[in-house]
OpenMM code with the backbone's topology and positions (N, CA, C; nanometers):
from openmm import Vec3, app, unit

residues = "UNK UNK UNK UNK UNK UNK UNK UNK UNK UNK UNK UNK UNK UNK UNK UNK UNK UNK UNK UNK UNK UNK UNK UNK UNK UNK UNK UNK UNK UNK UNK UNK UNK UNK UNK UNK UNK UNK UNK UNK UNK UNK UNK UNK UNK UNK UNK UNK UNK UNK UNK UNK UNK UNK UNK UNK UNK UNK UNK UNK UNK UNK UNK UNK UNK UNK UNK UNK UNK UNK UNK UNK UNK UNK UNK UNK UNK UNK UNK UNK UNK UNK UNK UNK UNK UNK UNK UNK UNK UNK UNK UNK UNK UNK UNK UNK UNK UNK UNK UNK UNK UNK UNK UNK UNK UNK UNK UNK UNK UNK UNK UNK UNK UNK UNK UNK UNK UNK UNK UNK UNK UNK UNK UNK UNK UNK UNK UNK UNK UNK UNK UNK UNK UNK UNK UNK UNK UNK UNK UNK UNK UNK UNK UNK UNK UNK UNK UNK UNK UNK UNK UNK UNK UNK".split()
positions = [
    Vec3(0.0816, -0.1200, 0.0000),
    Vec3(0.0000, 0.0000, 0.0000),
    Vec3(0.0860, 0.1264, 0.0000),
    Vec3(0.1908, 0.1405, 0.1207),
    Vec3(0.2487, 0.2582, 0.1033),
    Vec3(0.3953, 0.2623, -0.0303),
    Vec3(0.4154, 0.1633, -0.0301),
    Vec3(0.5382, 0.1479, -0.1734),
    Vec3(0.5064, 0.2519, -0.2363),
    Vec3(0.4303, 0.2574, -0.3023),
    Vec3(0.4036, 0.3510, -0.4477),
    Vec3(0.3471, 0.4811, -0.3948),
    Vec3(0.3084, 0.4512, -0.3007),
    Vec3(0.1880, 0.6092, -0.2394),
    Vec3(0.3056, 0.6848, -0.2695),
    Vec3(0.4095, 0.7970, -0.2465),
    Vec3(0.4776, 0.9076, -0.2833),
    Vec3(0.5189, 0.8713, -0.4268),
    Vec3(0.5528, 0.8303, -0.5294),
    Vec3(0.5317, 0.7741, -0.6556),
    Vec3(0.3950, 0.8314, -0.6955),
    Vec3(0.3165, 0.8009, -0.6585),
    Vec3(0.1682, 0.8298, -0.7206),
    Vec3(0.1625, 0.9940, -0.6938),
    Vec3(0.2084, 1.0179, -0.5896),
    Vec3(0.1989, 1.1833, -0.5603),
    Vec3(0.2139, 1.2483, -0.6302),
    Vec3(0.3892, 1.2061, -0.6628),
    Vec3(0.4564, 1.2982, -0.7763),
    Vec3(0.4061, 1.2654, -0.8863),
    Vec3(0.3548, 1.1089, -0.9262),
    Vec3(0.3012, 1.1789, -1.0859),
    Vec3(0.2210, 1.2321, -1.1077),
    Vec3(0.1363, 1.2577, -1.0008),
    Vec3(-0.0309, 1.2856, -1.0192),
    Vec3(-0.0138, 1.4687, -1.0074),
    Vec3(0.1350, 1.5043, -0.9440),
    Vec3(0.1029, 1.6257, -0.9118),
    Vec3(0.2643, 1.6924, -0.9279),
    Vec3(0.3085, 1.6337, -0.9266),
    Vec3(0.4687, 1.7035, -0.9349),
    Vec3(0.5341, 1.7275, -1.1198),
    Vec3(0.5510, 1.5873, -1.1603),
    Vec3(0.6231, 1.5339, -1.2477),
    Vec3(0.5885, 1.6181, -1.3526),
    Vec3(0.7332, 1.6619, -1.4527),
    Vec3(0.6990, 1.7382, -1.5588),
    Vec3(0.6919, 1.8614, -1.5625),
    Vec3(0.6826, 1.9136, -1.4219),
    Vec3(0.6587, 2.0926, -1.3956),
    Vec3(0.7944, 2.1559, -1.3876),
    Vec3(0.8310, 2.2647, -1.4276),
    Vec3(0.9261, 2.3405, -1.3966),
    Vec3(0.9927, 2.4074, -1.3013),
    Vec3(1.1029, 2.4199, -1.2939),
    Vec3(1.1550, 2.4478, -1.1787),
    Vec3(1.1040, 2.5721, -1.0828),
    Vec3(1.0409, 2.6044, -0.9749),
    Vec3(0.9800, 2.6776, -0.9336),
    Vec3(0.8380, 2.7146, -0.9319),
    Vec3(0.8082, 2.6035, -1.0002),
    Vec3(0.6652, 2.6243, -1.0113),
    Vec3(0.5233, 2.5703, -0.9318),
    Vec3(0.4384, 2.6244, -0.8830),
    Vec3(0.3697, 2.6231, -0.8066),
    Vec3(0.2705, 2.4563, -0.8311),
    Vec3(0.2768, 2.3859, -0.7334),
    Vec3(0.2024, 2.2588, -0.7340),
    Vec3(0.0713, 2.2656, -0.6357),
    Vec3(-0.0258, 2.1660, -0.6919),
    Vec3(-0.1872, 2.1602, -0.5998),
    Vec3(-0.1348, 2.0834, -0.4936),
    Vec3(-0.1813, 2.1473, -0.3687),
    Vec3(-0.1052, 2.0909, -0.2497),
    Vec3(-0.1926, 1.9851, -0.1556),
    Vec3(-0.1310, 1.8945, -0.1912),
    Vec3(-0.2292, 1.7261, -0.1342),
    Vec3(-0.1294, 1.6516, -0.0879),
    Vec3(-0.2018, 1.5421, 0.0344),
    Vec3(-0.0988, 1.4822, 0.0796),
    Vec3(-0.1065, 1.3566, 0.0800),
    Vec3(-0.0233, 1.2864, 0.1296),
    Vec3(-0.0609, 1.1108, 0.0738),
    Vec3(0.0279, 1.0355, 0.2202),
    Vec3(-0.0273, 0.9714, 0.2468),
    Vec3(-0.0204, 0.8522, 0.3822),
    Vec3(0.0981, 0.7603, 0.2934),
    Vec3(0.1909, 0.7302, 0.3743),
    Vec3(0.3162, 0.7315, 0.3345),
    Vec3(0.3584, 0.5720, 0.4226),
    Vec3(0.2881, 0.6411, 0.5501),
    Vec3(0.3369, 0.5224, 0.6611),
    Vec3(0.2939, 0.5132, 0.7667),
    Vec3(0.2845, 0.3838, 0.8147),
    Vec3(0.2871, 0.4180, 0.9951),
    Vec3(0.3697, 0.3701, 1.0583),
    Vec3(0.3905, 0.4482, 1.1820),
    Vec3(0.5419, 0.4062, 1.2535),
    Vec3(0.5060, 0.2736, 1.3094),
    Vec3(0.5637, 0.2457, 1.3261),
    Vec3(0.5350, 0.0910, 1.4241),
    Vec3(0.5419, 0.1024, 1.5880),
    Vec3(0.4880, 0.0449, 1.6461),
    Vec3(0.4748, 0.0603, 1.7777),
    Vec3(0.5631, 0.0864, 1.8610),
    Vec3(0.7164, 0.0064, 1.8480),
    Vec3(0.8093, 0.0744, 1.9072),
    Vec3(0.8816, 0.2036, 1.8747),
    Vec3(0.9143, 0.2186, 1.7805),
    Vec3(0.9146, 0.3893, 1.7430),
    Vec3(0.8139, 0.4960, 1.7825),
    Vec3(0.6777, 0.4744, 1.7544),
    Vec3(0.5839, 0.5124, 1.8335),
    Vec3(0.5812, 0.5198, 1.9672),
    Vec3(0.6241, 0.4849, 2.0260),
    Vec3(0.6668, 0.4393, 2.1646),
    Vec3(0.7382, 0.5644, 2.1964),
    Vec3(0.8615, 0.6013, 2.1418),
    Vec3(0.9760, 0.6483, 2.1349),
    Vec3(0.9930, 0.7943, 2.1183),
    Vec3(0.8398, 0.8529, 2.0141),
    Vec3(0.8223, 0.9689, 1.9682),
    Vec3(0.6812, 1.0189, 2.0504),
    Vec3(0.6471, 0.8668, 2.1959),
    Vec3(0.5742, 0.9131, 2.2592),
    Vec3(0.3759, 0.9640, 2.1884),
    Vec3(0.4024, 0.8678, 2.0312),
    Vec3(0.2352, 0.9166, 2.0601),
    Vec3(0.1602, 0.8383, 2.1318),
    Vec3(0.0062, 0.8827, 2.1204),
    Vec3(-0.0879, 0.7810, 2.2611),
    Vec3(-0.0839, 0.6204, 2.2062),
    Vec3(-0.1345, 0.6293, 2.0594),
    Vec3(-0.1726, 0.5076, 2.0073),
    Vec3(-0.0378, 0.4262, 1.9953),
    Vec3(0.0641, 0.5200, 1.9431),
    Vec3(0.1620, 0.4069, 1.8988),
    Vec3(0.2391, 0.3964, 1.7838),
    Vec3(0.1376, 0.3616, 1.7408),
    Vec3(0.1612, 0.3730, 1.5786),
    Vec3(0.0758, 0.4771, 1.4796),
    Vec3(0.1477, 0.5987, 1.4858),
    Vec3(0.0581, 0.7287, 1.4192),
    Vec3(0.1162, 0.7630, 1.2663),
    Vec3(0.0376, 0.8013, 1.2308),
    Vec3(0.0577, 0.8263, 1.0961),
    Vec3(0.1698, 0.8737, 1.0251),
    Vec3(0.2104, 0.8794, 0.9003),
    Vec3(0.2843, 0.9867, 0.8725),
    Vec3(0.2735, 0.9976, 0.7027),
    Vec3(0.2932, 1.1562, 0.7054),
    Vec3(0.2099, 1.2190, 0.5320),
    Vec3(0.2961, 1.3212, 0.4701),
    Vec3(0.3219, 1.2714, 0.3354),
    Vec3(0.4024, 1.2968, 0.2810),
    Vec3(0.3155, 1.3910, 0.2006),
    Vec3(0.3580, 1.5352, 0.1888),
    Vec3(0.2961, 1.6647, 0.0479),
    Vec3(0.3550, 1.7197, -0.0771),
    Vec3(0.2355, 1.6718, -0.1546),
    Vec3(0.3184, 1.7316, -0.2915),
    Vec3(0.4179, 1.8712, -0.2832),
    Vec3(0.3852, 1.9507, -0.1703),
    Vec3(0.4599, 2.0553, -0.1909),
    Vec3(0.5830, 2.0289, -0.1388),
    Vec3(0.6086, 1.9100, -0.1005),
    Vec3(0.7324, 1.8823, -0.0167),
    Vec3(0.8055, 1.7913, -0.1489),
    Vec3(0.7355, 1.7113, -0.1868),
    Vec3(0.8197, 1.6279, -0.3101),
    Vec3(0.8542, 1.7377, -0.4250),
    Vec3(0.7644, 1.8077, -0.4524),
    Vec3(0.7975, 1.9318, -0.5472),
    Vec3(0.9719, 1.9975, -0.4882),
    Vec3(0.9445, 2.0325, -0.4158),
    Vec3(1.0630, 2.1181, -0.3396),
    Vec3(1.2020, 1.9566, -0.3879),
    Vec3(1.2093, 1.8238, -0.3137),
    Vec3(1.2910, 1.7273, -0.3325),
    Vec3(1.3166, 1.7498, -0.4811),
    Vec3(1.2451, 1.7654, -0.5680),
    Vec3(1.2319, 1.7381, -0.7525),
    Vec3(1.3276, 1.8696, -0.7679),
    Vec3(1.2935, 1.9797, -0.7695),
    Vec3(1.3851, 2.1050, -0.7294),
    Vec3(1.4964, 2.1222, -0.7221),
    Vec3(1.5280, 2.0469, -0.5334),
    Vec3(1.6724, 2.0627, -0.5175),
    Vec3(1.7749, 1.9311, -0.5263),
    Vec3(1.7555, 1.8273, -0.5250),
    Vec3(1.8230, 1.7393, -0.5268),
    Vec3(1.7941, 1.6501, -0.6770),
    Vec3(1.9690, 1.5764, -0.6204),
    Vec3(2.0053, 1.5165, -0.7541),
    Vec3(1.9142, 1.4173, -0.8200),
    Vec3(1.9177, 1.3860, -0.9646),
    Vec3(1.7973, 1.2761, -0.9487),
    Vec3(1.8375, 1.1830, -0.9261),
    Vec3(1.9540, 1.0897, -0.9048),
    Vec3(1.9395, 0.9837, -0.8180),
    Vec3(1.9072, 0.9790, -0.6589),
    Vec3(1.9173, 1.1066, -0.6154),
    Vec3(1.8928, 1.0994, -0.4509),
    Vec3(1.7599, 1.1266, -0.4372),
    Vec3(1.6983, 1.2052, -0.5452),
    Vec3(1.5215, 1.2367, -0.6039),
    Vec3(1.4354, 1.1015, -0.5899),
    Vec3(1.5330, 1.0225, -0.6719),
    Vec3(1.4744, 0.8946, -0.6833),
    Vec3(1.5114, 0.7745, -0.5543),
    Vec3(1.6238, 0.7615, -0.4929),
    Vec3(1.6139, 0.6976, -0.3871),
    Vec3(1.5070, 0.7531, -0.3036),
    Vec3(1.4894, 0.8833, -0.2365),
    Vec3(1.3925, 0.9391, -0.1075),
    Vec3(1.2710, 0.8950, -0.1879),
    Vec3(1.2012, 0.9249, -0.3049),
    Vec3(1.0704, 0.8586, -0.3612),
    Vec3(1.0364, 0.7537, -0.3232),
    Vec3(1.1547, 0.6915, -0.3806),
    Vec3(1.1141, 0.4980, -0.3606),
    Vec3(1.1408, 0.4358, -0.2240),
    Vec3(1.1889, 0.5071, -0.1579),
    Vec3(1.2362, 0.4724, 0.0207),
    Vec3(1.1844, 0.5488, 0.1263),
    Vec3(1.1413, 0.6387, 0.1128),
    Vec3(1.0961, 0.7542, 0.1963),
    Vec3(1.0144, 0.6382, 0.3031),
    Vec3(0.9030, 0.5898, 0.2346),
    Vec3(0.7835, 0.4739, 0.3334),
    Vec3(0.9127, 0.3923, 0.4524),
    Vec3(1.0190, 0.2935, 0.3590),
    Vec3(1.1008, 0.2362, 0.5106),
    Vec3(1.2267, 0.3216, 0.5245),
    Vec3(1.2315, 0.4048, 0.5118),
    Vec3(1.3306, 0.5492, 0.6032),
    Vec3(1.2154, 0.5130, 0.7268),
    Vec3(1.1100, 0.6020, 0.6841),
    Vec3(1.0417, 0.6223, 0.8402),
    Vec3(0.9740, 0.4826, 0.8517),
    Vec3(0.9538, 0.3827, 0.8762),
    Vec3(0.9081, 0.2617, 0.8987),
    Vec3(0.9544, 0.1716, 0.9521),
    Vec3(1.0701, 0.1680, 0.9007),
    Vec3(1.2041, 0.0965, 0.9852),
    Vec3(1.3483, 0.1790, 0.9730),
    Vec3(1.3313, 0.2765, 1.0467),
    Vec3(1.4818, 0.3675, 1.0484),
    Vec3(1.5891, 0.2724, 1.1139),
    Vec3(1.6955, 0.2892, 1.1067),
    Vec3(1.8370, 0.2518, 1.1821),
    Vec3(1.8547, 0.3290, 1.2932),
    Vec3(1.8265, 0.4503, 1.3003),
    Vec3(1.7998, 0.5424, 1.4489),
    Vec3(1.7216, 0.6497, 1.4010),
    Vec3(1.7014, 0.7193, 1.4897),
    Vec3(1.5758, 0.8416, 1.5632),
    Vec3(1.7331, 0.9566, 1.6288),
    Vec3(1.7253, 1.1135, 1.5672),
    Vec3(1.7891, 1.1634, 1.6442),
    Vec3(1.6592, 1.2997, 1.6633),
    Vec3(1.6992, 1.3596, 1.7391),
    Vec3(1.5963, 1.4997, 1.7651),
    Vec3(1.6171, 1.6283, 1.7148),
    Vec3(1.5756, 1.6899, 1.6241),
    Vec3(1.6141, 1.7931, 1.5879),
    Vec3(1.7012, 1.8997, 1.6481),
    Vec3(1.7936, 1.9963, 1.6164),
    Vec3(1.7843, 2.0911, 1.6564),
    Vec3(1.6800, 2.2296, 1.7312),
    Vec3(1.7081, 2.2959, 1.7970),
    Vec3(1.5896, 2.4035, 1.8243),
    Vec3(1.5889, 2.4838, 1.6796),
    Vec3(1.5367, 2.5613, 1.6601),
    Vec3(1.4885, 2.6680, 1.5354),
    Vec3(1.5295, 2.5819, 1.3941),
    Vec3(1.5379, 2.4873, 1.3889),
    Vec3(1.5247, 2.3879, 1.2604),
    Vec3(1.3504, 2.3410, 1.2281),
    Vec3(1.3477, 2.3367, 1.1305),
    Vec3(1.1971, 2.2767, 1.0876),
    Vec3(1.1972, 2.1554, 1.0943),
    Vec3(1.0958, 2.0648, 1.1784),
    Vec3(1.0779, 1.9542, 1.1878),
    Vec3(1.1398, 1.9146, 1.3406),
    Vec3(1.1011, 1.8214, 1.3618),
    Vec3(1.0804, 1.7261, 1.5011),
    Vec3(1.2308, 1.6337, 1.5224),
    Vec3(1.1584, 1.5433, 1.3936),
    Vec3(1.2682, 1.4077, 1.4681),
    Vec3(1.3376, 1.4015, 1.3311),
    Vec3(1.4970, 1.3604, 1.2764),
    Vec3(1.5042, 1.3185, 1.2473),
    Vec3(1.5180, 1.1582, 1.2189),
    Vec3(1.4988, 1.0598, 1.1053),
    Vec3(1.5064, 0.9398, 1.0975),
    Vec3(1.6071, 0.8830, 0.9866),
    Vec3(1.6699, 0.8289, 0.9854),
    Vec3(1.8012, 0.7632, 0.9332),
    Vec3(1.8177, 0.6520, 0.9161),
    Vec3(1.8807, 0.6006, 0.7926),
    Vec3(1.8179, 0.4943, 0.7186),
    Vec3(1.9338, 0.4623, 0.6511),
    Vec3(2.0488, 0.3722, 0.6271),
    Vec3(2.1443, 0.3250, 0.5274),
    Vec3(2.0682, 0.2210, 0.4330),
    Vec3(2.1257, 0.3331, 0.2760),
    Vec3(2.0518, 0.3168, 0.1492),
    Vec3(2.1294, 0.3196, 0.0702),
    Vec3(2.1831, 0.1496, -0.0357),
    Vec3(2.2894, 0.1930, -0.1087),
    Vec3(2.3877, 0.2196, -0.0935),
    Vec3(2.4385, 0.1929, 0.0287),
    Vec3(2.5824, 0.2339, 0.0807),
    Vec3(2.5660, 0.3688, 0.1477),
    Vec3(2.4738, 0.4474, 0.1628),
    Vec3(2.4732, 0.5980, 0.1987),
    Vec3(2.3779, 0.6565, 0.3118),
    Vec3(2.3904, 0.6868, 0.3641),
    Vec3(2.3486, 0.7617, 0.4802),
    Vec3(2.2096, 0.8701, 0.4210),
    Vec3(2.0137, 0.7743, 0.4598),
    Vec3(1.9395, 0.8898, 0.4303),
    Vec3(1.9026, 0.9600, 0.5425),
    Vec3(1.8367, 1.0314, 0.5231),
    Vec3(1.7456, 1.1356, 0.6653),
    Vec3(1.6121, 1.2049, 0.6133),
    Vec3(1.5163, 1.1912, 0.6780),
    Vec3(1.3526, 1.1807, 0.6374),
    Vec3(1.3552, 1.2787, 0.8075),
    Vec3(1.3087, 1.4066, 0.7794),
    Vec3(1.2741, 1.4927, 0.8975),
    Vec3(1.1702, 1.5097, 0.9084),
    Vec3(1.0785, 1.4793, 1.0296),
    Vec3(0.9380, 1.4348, 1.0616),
    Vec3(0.9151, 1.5803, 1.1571),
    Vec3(0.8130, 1.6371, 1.1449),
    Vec3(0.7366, 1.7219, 1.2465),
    Vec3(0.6077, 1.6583, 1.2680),
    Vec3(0.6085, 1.6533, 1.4006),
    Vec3(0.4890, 1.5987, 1.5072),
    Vec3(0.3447, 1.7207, 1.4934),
    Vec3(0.2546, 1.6787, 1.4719),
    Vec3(0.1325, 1.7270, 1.4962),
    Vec3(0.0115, 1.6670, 1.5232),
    Vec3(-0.1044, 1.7922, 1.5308),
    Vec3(-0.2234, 1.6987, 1.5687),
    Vec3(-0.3334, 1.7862, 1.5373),
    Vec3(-0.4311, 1.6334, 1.5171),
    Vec3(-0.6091, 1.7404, 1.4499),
    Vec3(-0.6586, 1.8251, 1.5371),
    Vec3(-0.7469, 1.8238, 1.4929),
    Vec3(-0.8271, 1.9518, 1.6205),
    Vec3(-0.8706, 1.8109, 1.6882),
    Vec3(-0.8901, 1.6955, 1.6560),
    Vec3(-0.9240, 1.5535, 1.7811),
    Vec3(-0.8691, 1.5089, 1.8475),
    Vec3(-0.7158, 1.6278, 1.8599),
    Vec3(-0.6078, 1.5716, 1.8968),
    Vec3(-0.5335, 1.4426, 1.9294),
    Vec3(-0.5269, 1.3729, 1.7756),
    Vec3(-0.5042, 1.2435, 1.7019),
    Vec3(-0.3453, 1.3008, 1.6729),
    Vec3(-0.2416, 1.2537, 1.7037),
    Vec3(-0.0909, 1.2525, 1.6978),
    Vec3(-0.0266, 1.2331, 1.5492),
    Vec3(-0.0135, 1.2988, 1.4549),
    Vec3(-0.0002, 1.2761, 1.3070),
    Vec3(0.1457, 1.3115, 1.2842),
    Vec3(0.2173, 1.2659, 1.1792),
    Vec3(0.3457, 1.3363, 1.1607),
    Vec3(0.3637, 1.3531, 0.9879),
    Vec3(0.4535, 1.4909, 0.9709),
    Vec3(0.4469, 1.5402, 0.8341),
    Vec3(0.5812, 1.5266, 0.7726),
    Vec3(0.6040, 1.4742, 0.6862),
    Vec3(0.7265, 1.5327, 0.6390),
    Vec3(0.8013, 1.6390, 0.5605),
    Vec3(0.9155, 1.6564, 0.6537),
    Vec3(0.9317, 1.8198, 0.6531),
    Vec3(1.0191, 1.8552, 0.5003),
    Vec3(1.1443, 1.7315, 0.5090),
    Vec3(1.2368, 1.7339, 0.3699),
    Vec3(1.3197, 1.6122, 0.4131),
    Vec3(1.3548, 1.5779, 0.3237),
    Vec3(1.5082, 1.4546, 0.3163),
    Vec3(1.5876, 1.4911, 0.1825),
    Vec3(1.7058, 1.3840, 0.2423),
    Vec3(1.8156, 1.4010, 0.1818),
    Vec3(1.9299, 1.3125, 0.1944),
    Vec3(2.0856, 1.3149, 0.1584),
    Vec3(2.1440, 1.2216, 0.1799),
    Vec3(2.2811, 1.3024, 0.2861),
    Vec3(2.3009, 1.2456, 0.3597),
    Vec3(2.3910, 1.2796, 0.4126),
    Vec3(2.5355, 1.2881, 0.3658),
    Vec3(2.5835, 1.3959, 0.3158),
    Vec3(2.7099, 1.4217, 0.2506),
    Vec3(2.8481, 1.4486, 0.3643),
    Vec3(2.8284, 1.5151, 0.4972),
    Vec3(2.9144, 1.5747, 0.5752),
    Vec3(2.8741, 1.4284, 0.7246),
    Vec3(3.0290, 1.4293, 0.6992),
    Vec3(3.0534, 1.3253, 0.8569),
    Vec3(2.9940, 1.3709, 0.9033),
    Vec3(3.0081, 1.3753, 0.9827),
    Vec3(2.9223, 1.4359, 1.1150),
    Vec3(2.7917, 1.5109, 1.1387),
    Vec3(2.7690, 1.5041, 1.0509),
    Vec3(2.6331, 1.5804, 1.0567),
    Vec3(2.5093, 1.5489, 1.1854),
    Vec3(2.5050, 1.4108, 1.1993),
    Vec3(2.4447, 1.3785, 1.2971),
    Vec3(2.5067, 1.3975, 1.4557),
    Vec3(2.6277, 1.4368, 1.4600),
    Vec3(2.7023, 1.4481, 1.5952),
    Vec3(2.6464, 1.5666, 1.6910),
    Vec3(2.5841, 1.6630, 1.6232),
    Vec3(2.5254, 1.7197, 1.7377),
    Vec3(2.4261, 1.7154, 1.8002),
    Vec3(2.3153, 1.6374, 1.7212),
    Vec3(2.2297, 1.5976, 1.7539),
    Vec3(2.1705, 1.5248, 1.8413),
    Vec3(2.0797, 1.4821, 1.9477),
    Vec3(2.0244, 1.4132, 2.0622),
    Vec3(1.9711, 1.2618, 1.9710),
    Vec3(2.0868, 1.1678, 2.0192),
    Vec3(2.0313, 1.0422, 2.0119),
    Vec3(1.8757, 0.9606, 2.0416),
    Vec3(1.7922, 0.9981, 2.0330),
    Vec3(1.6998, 0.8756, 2.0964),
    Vec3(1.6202, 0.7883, 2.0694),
    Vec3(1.7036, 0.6850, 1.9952),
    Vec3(1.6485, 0.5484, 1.9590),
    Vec3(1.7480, 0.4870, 1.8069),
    Vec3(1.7989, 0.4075, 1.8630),
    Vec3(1.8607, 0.3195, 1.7527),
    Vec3(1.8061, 0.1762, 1.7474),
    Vec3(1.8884, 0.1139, 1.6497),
    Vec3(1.8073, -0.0524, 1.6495),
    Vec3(1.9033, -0.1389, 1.7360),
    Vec3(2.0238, -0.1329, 1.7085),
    Vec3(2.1667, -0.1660, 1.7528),
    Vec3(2.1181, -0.3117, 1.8008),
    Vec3(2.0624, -0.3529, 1.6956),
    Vec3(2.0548, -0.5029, 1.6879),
    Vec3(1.8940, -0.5669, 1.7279),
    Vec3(1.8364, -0.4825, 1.7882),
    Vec3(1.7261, -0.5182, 1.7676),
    Vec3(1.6110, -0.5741, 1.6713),
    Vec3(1.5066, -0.6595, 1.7178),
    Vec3(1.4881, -0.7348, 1.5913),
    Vec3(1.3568, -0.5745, 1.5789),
    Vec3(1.2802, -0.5416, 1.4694),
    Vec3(1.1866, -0.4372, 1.4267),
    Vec3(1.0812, -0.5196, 1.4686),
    Vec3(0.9833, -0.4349, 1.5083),
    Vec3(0.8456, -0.4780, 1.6013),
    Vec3(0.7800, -0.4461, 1.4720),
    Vec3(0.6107, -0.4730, 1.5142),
    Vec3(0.5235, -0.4786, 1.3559),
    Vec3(0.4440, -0.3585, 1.4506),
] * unit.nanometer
topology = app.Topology()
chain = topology.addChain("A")
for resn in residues:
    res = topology.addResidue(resn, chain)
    for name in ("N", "CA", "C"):
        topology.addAtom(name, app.Element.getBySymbol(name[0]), res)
């Protein structure tokens, strides 16, 4: 179900448009975390949503290369589904948590911001990804949650 969901986004709404150009802004269910990650990012249920927006894949189509265009498309669902670790954003950065994922030999990151309906139902958006080019990039960041061998919960 979620495989193709960001695939379908972009063709239905991205693909083919020019650089800078304004896209119909819709979003598409991407994933759900699994219970122990859920756990981790503290929503009630557990396992809460997470929604990926054309205006966000527009922006990926934009700035990044198209092979890294095309890895975050086709991986974005197990980046956040089954990450390798959870670090916490910075303060005045956009987005919540980052999630991190070895893809291809390479280091991804899928940055999640936490929200909620007016039913206050625990939802998460994605903010942007990318590939990690600079060592360290993750070193300043607040660790909290790796797999470090753990088997992935459903």
């Amino acid at each position: 179900m979620f495989k193709k969901a960001a695939e379908n986004l972009f063709i239905r709404n991205v693909k083919g448009t020019l650089p800078g150009a304004l896209v119909a802004v819709t979003e598409q269910l991407i994933a759900r975390l699994t219970k122990k990650v859920g756990a981790v990012l503290k929503t009630a249920d557990g396992a809460a949503k997470v929604y990926l927006s054309s205006r966000v894949i527009k922006h990926l189509y934009d700035k990044r290369t198209a092979q890294e265009f095309e890895v975050i498309l086709k991986c974005a669902h197990l980046i956040v589904r089954l990450p390798n670790a959870i670090y916490e954003n910075k303060d005045g950065k956009r987005g919540d948590f980052i999630f991190v994922k070895q893809i291809q030999g390479a280091q991804y990151v899928v940055i999640l911001e936490k929200q909620a309906t007016t039913s206050g139902e625990i939802y998460f958006s994605v903010v942007t990804a990318f590939r990690v080019r600079k060592t360290g990039y993750l070193e300043n960041h607040r660790l909290l949650w790796t797999w470090r061998g753990d088997i992935p919960s459903s």
